[in-house]
C-alpha positions in Angstrom: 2.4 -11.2 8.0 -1.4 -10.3 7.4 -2.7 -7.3 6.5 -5.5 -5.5 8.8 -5.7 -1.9 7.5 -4.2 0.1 4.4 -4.9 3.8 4.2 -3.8 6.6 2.4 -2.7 10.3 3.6 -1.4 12.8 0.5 2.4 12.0 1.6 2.4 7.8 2.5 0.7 4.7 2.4 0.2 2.7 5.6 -0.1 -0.9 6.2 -1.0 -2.2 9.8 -0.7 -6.2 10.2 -2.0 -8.3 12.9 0.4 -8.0 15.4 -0.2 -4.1 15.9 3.3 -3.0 13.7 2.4 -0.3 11.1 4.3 0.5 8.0 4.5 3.2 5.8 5.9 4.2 2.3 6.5 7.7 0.3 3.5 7.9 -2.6 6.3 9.7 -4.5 8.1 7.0 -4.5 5.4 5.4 -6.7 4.1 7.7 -9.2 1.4 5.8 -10.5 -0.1 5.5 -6.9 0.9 9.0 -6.2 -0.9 10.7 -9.1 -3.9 8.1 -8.6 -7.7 9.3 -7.6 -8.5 8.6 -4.2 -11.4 5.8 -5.8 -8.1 4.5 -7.6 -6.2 3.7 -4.6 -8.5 2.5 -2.8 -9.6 0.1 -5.6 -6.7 -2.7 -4.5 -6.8 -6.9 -4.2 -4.4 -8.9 -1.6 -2.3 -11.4 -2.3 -0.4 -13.6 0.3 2.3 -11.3 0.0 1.3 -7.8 -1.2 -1.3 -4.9 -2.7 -2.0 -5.2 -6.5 -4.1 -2.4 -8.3 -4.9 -4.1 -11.4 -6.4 -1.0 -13.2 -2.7 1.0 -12.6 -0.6 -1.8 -12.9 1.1 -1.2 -9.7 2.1 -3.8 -7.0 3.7 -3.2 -3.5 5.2 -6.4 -1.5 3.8 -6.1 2.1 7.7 -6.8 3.4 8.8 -3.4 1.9 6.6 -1.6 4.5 9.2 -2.8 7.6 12.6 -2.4 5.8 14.4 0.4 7.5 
């Protein structure tokens, strides 16, 4: 799974990979992201296997956007 787009809307993160699938997850369900500037969240490294923000200490495994 690789990683071609993460964006924000004021409800849900979104994750779209390189085969076209798109994920999502509720910001509420991660109040540090959730409360977070826009500059914040956008302010993220990759890793093989997720989204770290270093400055909120806040990490989000790239599998956890296709779990139904």
């Amino acid at each position: 799974m690789k990683p071609k787009k993460i964006w924000f809307d004021k409800e849900r993160i979104y994750l779209k990979i390189n085969d076209g699938q798109i994920g999502s997850l509720m910001l509420k369900d991660f109040p540090l992201l959730y409360n977070a500037t826009d500059k914040q969240k956008n302010k993220y490294t990759l890793s093989p296997f997720g989204i770290h923000w270093k400055h909120l200490d806040e990490d989000l495994c790239f599998d956890g956007f296709f779990y139904k």
